[in-house]
C-alpha positions as CSV (number, residue, x, y, z in Angstrom):
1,X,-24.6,-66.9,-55.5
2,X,-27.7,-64.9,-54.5
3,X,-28.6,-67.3,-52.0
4,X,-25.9,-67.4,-50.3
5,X,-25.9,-63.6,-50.1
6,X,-29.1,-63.9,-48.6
7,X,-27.6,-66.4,-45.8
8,X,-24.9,-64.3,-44.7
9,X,-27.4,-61.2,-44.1
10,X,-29.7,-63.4,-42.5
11,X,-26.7,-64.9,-40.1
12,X,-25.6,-61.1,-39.0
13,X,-29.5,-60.3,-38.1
14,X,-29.6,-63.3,-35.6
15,X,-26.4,-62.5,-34.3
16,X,-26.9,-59.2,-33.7
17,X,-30.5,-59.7,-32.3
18,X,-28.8,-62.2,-29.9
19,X,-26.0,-59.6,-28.8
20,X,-28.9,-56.9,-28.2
21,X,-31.0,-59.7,-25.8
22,X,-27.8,-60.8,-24.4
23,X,-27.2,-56.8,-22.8
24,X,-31.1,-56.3,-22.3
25,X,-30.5,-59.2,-19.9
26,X,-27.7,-58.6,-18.1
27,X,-28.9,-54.7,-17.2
28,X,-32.1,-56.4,-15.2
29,X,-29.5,-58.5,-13.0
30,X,-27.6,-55.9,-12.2
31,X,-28.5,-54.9,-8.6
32,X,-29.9,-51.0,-8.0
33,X,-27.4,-48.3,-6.7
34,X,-26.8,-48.3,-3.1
35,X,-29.0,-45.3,-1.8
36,X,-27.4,-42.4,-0.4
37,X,-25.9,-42.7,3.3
38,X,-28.1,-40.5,5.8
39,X,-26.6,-39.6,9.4
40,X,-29.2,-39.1,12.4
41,X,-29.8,-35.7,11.5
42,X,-31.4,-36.7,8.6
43,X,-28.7,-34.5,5.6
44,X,-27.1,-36.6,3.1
45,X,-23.4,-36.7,3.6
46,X,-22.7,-34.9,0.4
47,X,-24.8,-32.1,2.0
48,X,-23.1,-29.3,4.9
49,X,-23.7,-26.8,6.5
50,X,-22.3,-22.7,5.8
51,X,-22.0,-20.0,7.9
52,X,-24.4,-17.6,6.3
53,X,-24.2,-13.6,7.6
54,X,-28.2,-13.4,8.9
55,X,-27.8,-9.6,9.2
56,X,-25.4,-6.8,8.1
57,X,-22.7,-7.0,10.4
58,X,-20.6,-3.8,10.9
59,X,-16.8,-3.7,10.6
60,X,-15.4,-4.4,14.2
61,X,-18.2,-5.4,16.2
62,X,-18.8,-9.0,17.7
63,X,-20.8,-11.7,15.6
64,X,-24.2,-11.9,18.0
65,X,-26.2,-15.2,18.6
66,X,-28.6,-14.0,16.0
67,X,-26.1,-12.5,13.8
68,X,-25.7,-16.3,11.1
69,X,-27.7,-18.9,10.4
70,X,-26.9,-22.7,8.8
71,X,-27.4,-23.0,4.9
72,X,-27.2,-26.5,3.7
73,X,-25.2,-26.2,0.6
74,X,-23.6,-29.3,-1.8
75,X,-20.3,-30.6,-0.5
76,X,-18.8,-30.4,-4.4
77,X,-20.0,-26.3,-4.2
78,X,-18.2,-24.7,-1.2
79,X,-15.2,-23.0,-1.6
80,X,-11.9,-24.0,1.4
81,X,-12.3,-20.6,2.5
82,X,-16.0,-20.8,3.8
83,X,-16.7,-21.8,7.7
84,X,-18.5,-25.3,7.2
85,X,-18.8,-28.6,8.5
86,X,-21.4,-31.1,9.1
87,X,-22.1,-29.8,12.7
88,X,-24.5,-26.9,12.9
89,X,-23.6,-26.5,17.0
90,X,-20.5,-26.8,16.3
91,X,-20.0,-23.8,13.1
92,X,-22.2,-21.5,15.3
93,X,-19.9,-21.9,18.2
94,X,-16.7,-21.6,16.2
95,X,-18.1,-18.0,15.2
96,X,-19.8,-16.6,17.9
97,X,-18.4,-13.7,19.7
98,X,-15.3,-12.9,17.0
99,X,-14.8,-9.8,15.8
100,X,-15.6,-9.1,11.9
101,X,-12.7,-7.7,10.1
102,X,-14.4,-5.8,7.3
103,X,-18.3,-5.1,6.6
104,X,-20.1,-8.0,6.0
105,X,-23.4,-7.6,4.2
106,X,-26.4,-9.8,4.7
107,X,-26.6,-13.6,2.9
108,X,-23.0,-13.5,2.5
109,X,-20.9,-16.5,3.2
110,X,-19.0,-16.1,6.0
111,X,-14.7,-17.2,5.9
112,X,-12.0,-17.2,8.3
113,X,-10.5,-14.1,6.6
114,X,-13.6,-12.3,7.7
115,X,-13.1,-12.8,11.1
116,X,-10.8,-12.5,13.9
117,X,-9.8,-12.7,17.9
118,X,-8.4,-9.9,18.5
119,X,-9.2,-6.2,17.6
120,X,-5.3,-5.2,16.9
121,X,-5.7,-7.6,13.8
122,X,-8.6,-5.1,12.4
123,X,-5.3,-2.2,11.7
124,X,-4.4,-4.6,8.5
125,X,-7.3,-3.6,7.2
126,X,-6.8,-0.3,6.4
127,X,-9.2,2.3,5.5
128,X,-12.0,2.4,2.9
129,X,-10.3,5.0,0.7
130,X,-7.2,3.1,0.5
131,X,-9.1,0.6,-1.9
132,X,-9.6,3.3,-4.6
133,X,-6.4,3.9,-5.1
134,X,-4.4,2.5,-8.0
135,X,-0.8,1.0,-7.5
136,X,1.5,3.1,-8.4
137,X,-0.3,6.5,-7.3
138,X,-1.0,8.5,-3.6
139,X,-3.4,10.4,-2.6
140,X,-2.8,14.4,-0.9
141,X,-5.3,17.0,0.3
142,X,-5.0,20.7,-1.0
143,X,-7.3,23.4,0.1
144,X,-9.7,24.8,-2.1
145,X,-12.6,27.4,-2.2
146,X,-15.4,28.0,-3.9
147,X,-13.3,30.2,-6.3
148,X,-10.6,27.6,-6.8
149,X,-13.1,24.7,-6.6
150,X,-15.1,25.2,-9.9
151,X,-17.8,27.1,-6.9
152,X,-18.0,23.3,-5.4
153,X,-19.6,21.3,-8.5
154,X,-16.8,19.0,-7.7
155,X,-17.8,15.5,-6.6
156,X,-16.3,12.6,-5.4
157,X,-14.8,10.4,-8.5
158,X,-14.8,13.6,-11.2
159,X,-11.2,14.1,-12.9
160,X,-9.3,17.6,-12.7
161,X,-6.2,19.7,-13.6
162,X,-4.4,21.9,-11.0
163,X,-3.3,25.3,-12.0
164,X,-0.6,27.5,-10.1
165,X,0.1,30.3,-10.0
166,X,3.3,32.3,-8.8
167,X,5.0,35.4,-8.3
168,X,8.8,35.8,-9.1
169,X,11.1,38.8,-8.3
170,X,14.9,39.1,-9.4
171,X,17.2,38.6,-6.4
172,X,20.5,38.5,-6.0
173,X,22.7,35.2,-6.8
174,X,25.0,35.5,-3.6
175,X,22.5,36.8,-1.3
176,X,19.3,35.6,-2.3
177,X,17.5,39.3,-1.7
178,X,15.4,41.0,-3.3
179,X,17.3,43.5,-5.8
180,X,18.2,46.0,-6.4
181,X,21.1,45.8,-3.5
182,X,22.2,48.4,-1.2
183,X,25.7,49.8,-2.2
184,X,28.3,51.5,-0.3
185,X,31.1,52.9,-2.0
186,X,34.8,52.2,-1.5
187,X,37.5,54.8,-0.5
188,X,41.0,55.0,-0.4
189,X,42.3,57.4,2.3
190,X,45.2,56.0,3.1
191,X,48.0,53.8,1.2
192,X,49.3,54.3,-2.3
193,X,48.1,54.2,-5.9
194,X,49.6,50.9,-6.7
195,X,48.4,49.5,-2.7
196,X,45.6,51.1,-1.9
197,X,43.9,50.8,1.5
198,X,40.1,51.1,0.9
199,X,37.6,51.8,3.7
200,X,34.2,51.4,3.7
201,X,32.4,55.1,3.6
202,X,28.7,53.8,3.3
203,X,26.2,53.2,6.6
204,X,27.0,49.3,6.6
205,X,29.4,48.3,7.9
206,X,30.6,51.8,8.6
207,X,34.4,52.2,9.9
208,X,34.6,54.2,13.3
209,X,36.8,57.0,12.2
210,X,34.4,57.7,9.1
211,X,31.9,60.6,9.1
212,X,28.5,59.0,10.5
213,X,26.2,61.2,8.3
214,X,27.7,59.5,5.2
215,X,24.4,57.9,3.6
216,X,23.9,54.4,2.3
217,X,23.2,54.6,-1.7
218,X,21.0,52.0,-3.6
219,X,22.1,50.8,-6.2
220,X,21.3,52.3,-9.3
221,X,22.4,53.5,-12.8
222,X,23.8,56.4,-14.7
223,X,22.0,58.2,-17.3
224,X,22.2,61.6,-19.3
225,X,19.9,64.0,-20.2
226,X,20.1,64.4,-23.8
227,X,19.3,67.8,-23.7
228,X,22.0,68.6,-21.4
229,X,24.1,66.3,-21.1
230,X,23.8,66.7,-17.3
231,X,24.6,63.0,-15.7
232,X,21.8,61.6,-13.2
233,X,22.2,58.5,-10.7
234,X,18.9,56.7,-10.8
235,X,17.2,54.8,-8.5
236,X,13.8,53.0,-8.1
237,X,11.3,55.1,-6.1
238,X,9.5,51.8,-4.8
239,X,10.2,48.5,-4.6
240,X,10.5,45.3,-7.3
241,X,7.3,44.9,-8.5
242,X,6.8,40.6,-9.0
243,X,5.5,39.2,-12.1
244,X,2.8,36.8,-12.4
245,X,3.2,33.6,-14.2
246,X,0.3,30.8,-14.1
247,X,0.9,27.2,-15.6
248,X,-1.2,23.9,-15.4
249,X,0.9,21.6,-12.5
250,X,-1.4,18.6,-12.5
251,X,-3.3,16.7,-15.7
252,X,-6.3,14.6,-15.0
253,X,-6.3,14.0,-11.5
254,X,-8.9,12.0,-10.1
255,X,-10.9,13.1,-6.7
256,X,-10.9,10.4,-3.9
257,X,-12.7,13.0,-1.9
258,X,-14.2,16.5,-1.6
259,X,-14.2,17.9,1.9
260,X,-12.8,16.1,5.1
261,X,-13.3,12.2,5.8
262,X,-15.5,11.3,8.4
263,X,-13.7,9.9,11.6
264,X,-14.2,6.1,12.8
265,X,-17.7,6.3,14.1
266,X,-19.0,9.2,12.4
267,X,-20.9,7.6,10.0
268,X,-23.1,5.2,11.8
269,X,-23.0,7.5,14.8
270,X,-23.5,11.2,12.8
271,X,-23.8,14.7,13.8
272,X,-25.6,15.7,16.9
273,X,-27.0,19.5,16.0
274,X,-28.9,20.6,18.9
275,X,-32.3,22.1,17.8
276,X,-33.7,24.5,20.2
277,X,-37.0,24.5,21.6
278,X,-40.1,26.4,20.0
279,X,-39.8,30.2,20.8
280,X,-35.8,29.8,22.0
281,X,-33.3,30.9,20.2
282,X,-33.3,31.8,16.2
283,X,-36.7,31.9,14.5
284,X,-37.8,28.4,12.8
285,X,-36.7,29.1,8.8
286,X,-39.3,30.3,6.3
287,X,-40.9,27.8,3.4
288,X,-37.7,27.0,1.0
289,X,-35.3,28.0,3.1
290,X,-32.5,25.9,5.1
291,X,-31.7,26.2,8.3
292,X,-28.5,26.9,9.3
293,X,-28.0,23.6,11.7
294,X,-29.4,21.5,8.3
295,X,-27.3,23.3,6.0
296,X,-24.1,21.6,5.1
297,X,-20.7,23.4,5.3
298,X,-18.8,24.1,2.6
299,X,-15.9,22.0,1.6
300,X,-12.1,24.1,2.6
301,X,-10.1,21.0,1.0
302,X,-10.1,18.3,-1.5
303,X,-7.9,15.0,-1.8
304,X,-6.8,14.3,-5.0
305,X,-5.1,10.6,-6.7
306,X,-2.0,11.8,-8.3
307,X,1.5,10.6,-9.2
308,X,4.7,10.4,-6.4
309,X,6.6,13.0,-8.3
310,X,3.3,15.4,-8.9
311,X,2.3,14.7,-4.8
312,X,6.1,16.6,-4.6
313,X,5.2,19.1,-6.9
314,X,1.9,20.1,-5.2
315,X,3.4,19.8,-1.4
316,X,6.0,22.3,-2.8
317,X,3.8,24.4,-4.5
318,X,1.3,24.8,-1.3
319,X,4.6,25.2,0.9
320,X,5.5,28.1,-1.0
321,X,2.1,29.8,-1.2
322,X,1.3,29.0,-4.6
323,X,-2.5,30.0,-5.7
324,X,-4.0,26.6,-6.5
325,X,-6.4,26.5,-8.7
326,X,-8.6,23.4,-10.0
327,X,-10.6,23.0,-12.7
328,X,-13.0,20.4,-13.9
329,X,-12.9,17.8,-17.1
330,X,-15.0,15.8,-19.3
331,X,-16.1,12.5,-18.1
332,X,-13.5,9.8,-19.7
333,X,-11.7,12.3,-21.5
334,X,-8.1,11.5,-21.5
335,X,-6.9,13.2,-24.3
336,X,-3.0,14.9,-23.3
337,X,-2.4,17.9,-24.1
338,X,0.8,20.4,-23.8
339,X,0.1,24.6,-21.7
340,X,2.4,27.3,-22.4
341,X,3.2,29.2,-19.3
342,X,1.1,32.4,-19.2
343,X,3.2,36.1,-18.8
344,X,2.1,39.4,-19.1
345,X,4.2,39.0,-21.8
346,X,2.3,36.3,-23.1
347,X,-0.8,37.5,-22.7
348,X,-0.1,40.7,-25.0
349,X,1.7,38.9,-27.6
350,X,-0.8,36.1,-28.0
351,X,-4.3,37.7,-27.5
352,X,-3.1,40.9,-29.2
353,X,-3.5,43.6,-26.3
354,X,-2.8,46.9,-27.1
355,X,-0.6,49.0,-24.7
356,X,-2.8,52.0,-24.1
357,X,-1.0,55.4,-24.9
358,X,-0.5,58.0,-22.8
359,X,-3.2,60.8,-23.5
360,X,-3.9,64.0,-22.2
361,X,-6.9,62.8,-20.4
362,X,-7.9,60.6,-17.9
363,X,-11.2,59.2,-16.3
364,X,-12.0,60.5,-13.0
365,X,-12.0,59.5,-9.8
366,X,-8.8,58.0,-10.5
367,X,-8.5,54.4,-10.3
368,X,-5.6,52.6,-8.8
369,X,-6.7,48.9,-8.6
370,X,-9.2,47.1,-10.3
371,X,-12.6,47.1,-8.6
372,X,-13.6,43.4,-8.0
373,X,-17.9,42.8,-8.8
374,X,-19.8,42.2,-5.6
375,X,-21.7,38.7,-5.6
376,X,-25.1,38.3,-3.9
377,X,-24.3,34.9,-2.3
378,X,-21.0,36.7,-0.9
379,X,-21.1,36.2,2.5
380,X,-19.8,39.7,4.4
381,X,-17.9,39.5,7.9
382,X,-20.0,40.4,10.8
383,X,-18.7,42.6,13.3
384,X,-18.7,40.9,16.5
385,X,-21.8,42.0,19.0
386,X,-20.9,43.1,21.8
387,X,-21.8,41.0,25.2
């Protein structure tokens, strides 16, 4: 029994020995792979060539003779899109003299999207400051200062909230004026009690036959002393006074831009400032200071990325002479958070102002509007010089 045990194992060696020399051999007959097909130019046909951007080339102009080169690249790597082919002469005539459609940086691949015939097609690409807009949202430009503009520490990209501020008056329902109306009072000279015939008396709309020294009243109200009971018509001595009311408009609005864009051109091109010559015109600026051809000028508007219905809400409020007012919020904080309109009314109940009482003194000189601080960097209107 063990010896035939033994047999059998030595029967699977051989026959597995024999299986392994059996493959050994037929490897060495196979024949070796075919090499790899090479055209004239000496590049493996798995190998083309790319149109490669050999220079920045600016949005609009005309791809120049020097403006790609040929990178070889591996067929199984290059995207549809790119401008290749097996031909170098070929690819390089193909792009020269098109017109780019966008900015295309140096080493970039260069596709048919890129490029294009005619200079109408580069209008479908809109402008720069398109792109940073979000679907969904618009952009609008509202002036600003350096009061109302956080004293221009806003930059491009920062998030804000727009304040208003407006001034309301009571007017009247039918004729939308200011109140309190003009009133003329009604008589009844002719007719009976039960058919009156009323006339007008007052200096509107006056009747010819009335006396023409009859004055116009304003309308007031009845009151009486309570001392003597005398009855008094009373009427305002100036006009309505309007009350203030301030309110956040906008929440976390992001800045596409502080200041006005830059025309086509502009940027590459920039401001020519003539400098004058040494010993004409203003003298050269001291150590530290700017002069005023290198100093930049201050910002008079901002564009903001809001909502439709807020874009509205702004156009109105700028239409009807609203103060604007922005102000400036944490990086990434987007916390919501609900604003209570802000009265006179408000601001005594909530910040506990007292009324002042009428005393029987007063400062002197008398003061009749609050006297605004004087700033150093304030800059005061020059009177013109005369020529």
């Amino acid at each position: 029994m063990r010896r035939s045990r033994i047999l059998i194992l030595f029967a699977l060696i051989l026959l597995l020995g024999a299986a392994a020399a059996y493959l050994i051999l037929m490897r060495q007959r196979q024949p070796p792979p075919a090499p790899t097909a090479t055209p004239e130019g000496g590049m493996p046909s798995d190998v083309v060539f790319v149109v490669v951007a050999a220079q920045d080339i600016a949005r609009g102009t005309r791809i120049p003779e020097d403006g790609v080169v040929m990178s070889r690249m591996p067929a199984n790597m290059v995207v549809e899109t790119m401008i290749s082919g097996p031909d170098e002469e070929a690819l390089r005539e193909r792009v020269m003299g098109r017109i780019a459609r966008q900015a295309i940086g140096r080493g970039v691949p260069i596709t048919e999207a890129m490029l294009t015939e005619q200079a109408g097609d580069l209008l479908a690409g809109g402008s720069d400051a398109s792109l940073a807009i979000p679907p969904g949202f618009t952009a609008i430009s509202i002036p600003m200062s350096r009061l109302t503009g956080v004293a221009y520490a806003l930059r491009d990209g920062d998030t804000v909230d727009v304040l208003i501020a407006l001034m309301l008056v009571d007017v009247d329902p039918d004729f939308q004026s200011i109140l309190p109306n003009q009133v003329t009072p009604l008589t009844a000279p002719g007719g009976t009690e039960e058919f009156p015939s009323p006339s007008l008396t007052g200096g509107v709309g006056r009747m010819e036959d009335e006396d023409p020294t009859t004055p116009m009243l304003p309308f007031g109200k009845i009151v009486t002393d309570e001392d003597t009971g005398q009855p008094f018509h009373l009427i305002p001595q100036e006009k309505q006074r309007p009350r203030i009311v301030t309110q956040r408009l906008v929440e976390a609005a992001r800045v596409l831009h502080v200041g006005t864009f830059p025309l086509e051109g502009e940027e590459a091109a920039g401001e020519v400032v003539p400098v004058p010559e040494e010993g004409v015109g203003a003298p050269p600026p001291q150590e530290g200071q700017v002069s005023a051809a290198e100093a930049p000028e201050a910002p008079d508007i901002i564009t903001l990325i809001v909502t439709p219905q807020d874009a509205l809400a702004l156009n109105w409020a700028m239409r009807a002479g609203a103060e604007i007012t922005l102000t400036l919020r944490a990086p990434n904080d987007t916390e919501v958070t609900e604003t209570t309109s802000v009265t006179l009314q408000y601001l005594l109940d909530t910040y506990n102002i007292t009324i002042p009482t009428k005393l029987p003194y007063a400062q002197e000189p008398r003061l009749d509007d609050l006297i605004t601080p004087k700033l150093p960097n304030d800059k005061a209107v020059q009177p013109a010089q005369p020529q």
